[in-house]
Structure formats: C-alpha cells, structure tokens
N, C-alpha and C positions, 0 to 999 in steps of 0.2 A: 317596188316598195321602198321605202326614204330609209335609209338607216337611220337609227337610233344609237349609238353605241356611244355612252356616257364619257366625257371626257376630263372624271378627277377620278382618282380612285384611290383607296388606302391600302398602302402594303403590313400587313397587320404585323409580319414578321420582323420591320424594321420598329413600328412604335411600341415606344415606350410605357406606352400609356401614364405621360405626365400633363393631358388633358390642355396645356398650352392652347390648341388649335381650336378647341371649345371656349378657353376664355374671349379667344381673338374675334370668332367669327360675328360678322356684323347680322345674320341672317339667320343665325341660332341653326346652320342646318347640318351643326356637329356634335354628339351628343356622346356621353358617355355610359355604356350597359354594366352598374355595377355587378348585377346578377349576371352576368355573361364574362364580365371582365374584361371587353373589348369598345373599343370606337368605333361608330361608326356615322356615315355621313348619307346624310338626307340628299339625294343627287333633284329631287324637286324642287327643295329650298334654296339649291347652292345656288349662285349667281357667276361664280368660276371669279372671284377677285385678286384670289391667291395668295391673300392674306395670310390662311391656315400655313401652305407651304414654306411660307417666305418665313415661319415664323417657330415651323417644327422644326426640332433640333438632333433629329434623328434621320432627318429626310423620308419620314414614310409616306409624304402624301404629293402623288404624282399627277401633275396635269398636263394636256395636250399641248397647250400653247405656249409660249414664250417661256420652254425651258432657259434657265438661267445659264444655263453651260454652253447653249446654242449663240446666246445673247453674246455670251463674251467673247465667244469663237469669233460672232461678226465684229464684233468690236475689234479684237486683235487684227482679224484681217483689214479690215478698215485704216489702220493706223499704222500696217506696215506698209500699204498700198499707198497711201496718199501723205502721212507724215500728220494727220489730225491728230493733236492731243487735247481737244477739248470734246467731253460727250455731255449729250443734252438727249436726258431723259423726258419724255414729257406720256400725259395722262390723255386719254382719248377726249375725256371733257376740259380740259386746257387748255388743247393745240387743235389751232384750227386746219382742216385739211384745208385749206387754200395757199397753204405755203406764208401766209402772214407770221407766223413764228418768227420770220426774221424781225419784223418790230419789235416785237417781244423782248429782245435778245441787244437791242440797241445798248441799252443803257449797260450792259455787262463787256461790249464793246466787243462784241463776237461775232466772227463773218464767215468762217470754218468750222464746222465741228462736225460731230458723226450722229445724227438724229435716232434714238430710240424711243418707239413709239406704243406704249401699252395699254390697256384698258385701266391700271389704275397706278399709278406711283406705289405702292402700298406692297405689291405683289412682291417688290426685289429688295433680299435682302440684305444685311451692310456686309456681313461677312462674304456671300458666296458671289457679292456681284459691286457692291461700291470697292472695296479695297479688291477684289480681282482685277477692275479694270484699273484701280491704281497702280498696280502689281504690275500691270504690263505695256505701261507707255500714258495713260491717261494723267494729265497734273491738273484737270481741271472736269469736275461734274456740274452740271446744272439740272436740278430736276423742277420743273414746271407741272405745276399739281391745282388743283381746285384750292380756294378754301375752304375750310374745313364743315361751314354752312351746304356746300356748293356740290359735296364729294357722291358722286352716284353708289359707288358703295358704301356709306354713311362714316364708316373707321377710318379709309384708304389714308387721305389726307394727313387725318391724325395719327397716325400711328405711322408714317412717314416723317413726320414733323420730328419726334420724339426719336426715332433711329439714327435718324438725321446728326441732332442737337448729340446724341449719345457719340456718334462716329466722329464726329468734329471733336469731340475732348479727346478721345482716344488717340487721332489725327496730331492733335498737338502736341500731342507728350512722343507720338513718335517724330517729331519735327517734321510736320507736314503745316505749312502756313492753313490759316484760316480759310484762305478763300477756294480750298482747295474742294467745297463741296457748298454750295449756295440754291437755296430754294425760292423760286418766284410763284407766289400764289397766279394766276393769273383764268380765273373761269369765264369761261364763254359769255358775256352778258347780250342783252338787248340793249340796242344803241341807236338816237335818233338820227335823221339827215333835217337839222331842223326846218330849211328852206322849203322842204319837199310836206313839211304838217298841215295840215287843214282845219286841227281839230276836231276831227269829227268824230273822236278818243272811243270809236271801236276797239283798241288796243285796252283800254282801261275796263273794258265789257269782258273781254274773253279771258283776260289775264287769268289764269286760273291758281296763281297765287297769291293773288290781288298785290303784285310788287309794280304797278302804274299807276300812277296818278296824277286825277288832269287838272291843270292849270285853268285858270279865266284869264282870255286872249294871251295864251302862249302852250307852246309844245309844254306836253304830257311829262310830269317826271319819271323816272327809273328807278326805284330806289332798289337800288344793288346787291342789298343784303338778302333781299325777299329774292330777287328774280333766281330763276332755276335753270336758263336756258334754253326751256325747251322749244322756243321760233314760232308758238300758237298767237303770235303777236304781229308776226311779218306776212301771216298768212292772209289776213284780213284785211293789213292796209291798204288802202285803196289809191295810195299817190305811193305806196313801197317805201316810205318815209323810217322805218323802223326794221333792224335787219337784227340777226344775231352774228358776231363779229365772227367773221371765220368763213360764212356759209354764204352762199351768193343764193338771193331771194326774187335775183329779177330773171329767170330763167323764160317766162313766156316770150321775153322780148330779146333775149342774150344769149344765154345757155344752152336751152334746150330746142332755139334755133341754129344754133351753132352743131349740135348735136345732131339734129334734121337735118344736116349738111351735110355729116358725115355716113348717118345713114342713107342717104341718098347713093354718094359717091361707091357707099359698099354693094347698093343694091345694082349698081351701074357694071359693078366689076363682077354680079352674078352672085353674091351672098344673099342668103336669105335661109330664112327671117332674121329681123334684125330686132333686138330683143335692149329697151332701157330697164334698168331697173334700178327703182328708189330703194335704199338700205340705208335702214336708222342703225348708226355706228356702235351699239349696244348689241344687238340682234343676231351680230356674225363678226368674227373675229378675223379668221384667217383670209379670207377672201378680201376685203378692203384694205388689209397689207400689200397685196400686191396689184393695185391696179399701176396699167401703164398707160400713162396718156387717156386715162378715161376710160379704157378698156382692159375688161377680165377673160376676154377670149375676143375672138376675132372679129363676133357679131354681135355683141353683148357690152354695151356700154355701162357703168356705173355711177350713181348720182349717190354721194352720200347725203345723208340730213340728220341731224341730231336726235330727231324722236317720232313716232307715228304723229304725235300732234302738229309736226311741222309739213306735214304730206298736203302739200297743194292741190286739190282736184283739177285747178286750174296748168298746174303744171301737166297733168295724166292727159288731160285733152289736147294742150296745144302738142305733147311728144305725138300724140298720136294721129295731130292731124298736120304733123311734121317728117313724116316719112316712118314712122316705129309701127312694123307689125305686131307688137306687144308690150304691154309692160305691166313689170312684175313689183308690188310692193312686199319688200321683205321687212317684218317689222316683229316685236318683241311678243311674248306671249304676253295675255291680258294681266297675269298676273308673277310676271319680271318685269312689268315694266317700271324703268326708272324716275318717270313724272306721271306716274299715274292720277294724277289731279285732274289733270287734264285730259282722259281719255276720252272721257265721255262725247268732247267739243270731235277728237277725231274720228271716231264712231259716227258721229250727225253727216260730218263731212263725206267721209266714206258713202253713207248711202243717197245721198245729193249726189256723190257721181255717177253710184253703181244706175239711180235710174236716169241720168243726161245722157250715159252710153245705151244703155235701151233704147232712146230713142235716136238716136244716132245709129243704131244695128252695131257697135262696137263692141260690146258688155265682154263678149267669148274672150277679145284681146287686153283683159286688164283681170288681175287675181292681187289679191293682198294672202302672202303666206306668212304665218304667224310660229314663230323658232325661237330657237337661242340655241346661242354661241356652247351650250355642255352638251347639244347633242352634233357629234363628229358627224360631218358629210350630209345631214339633211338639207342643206344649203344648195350643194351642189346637186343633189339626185331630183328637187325639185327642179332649180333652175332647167336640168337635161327635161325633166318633164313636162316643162315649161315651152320650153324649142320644139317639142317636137308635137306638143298640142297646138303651137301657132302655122307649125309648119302642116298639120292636118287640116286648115280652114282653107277653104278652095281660094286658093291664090293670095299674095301680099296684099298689104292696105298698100290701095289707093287711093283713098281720100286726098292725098296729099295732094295730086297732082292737080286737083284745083285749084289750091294756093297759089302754084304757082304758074300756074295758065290763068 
C-alpha cells in the first residue's frame, strides 16, 4: 500500500494565531476557525511552496523538505570544504537541469559557487536563511527565480522580490555593499533553432497559451510574456526546431539512445529490469535532488521534464524499443497541476500511446502515476511496485534486440 503521510503540518502549540500564513498563501489552503480559535491547513489544496513557513514568525509550520537549517548546514559545509563564498539559490522553474545555469551566471562573472536548488525562491526566508549564510562565510547570494508572470506558485517570485529589496536596505545600513544579494529573473522559455523551421507552425496550434505566433515566410514568434514553459510545443515539432531552454528535446535520436546503451550494458552485467522513468519536476521533490549520472538506484534511470504536457509518446516508444523493460511516467495530479491549460493536449497524447503499445503487446511495460511531492514516500513505494511488476512479466524486453540485429 503507497503511504500517504502529509508532508506540512502545523504545530498549533507554537502559533500564534496572527494569521500571516493565510495572508501569504497563494492557494488559499490556510484558513482561520474563528469559532474554534485555531489554524488550520487544507493539506489538498497545499502545493508545499513554503511560502506559509518562510513567512511564520513563530516557526509553527513544518515541512518535509528543504528544511532551512539543513540548507545552511550544507552550505557551511560546502564553504569550509572548498573555500566557495559565493551561493546561488535558484527556483525549479529557473534553472535548467542540464547544468546550462553556468550561462546564466556569465554576466555576474561567477564560475564557483555552491548551487541551491528549490521548488521555489519564495520558500527561504531573509532572516533564517539569507543573513545565516552571510553569517557564516557567504559575501555573495544570487537567487535565480521566475518572473513574476512565470512563478509556478503564483506569489513565490513576488514576495521573494520584496524580501529581497527589504534585506538589501537592512544589508546597507549594516555596511554590507549592495551587491551582496542580486536577483536574476530568468524562466524557462521556448526558444527557436531558426535554421531547423519549416513553418508548418504546428507549434502556433497546440500552444495552449496562445504565446506563438506565426509569421508569413519566416519562423514563428515567442512572445515571452505569455509563454509558460511547459515544452507542449517541442513535442510536435517535426524538424525539433523549438525546444525549452534547459530540457533536451531530441532524445529519440540522442538521449534516450544514449540511455538504451546503458541499459543494455546493465542488462549484460545481469541487472534486471531496467526501469526509465519520466518525472515532471513539480510531481516529486526529493528524488530528482539526488540523481547521480542519470541514475536514482542502480537500474532505474531518471528523465526529467518540465510538465505532463511535455511527455513525448514518442520518447516512451523509442526507451522501450531501446532496451528499457519499463517505464514509468510520474506526473502531477489533474488538479496540482502547474500548466493545467494544457492538459487536456496531454491526455489525447497519453492515449495515442496507451493504444500504439497494444498493438505492439507492450501496454503491461508503460503506467503514468499521478502524485505530488506533500505525500511523503508514494513516489518511491510505487516505483518498488513498479520493478517488481516488470520483473513479474515472463522475461525482459526484447524487442530491442532487433534494432540492433
């Protein structure tokens, strides 16, 4: 059975009941029982952003992840260990996992620092976590956040901005120079390869926030302000002309042959099942903090992607007819989801695969699990349930082995 076990909770005994956490919350899922005389939190509604925390002044509201005291613990060790005094905070919809962050970073002329990575800039506050790590060796922050059109938790951004701008005057009057805390918008967009366009502004059809628009004889605009990031735009392109920065989009011919390799090589050294699994960075928290080289356990590779809508079916086909006895989409519930605009387009796509593996007799080796990151451990009690329902089908795929015969 998947645990369940909620991952914010409020300690009634420490609030104050000065309703702060209700002003802040972007999700309304914090309310006050005058007739009760207590707070209490909607654990359906929450989204786990952190905002409440970061922002109670009593500290009574506790969440799983990215405790702040943890945070600085690695920070300190980080900067006794290697002599970094530069920290770069950055936002899940920000920074791209492919390590491109170092562009990013050019113009502030930074080549070292200590990388912290959260679901939203918003969660950390100036008190328990900017002047702590100034406190202990850091002379330079940079947090890297959405804009404020852009912020998956709709406040995060902003009320980052504002903490920020407050800490920088406080900073000054204690003689800390300015630059000693710097904020770079920088959200994930869609971006063209213009050489690679055709026109054939399928991109300008599915855009499900209508932020594409196509030109007469020339590549398709962007317009920046609309776009959301969610990759339902790369998914269609038919020359891969349009990617979202950060995410790598040509995986049937790169990635997830690259990945075919290494499943091979595992299945060779007697591993098995060898399990990919797509996870929209929203959906599961702790588990894409620690992959290593691709890998979250030994046989179990990791592909992130920004949103269900960015889930290729064509990627699910070529992993599986690249040596993967299964794969697993982890993706948001219907109704956490952060670009819900577009789910519907994912949904279509979804069942355009579910019946391509039918007829390919595959369907058993492919499941879309639908979570979030506030319930502790359903992530992993699937995936085990996951391995050991691939490991129950009479023998590994081999389809592959025709590719390469």
């Amino acid at each position: 059975m998947i645990q369940e076990a909620v991952a914010i909770k409020l300690n009634e005994d420490y609030c104050s009941k000065c309703n702060l956490c209700c002003t802040v919350c972007p999700f309304e899922a914090i309310s006050f029982d005058a007739n009760a005389g207590k707070t209490e939190i909607d654990a359906e509604k929450c989204q786990l952003c952190g905002i409440c925390a970061s922002t109670c002044p009593s500290l009574a509201i506790e969440l799983a992840y990215y405790d702040e005291k943890a945070l600085i613990n690695h920070v300190r060790e980080q900067t006794e260990a290697f002599g970094t005094r530069t920290l770069v905070v950055m936002c899940r919809g920000s920074s791209p996992p492919s390590g491109e962050i170092l562009d990013v970073l050019k113009e502030q002329n930074v080549k070292e620092f200590i990388p912290v990575r959260v679901p939203c800039v918003g969660r950390l506050s100036p008190g328990s976590f900017y002047l702590k790590a100034l406190s202990i060796g850091i002379n330079k922050i940079i947090a890297i956040q959405c804009d404020q059109n852009s912020c998956r938790y709709k406040r995060g951004s902003e009320i980052n901005m504002r903490r920020v701008q407050l800490l920088r005057t406080l900073l000054g009057q204690l003689g800390h120079k300015g630059e000693a805390l710097t904020i770079i918008e920088n959200p994930l967009k869609a971006v063209y390869a213009t050489e690679k366009c055709v026109g054939c502004d399928k991109c300008e059809f599915i855009c499900p926030y209508s932020a594409i628009e196509a030109q007469p004889f020339a590549t398709p605009e962007v317009n920046l302000e609309a776009c959301k990031g969610c990759g339902a735009c790369a998914i269609v392109c038919p020359h891969i002309a349009i990617q979202l920065q950060g995410f790598e989009y040509e995986p049937s011919s790169q990635a997830i042959q690259e990945y075919g390799v290494e499943a091979r090589k595992l299945k060779a050294r007697g591993a098995s099942p060898i399990v990919l699994v797509f996870c929209c960075q929203w959906a599961e928290f702790p588990t894409l903090d620690y992959i290593k080289n691709g890998f979250i356990r030994q046989n179990v590779i990791v592909a992130q992607i920004p949103c269900f809508n960015a889930l290729d079916p064509v990627h699910v086909l070529e992993a599986l007819l690249s040596g993967f006895d299964g794969v697993l989409a982890v993706v948001c519930r219907d109704e956490d989801c952060k670009l819900s605009e577009g789910r519907g387009m994912a949904e279509d796509n979804l069942l355009a695969l579910e019946r391509t593996l039918e007829r390919l007799n595959l369907r058993e080796r492919f499941e879309v699990f639908k979570t979030s990151p506030r319930y502790m451990g359903s992530f992993d009690a699937k995936l085990d349930s996951f391995i050991l329902q691939m490991s129950s089908l009479s023998g590994s795929n081999q389809l592959w082995m025709s590719i390469d015969e």
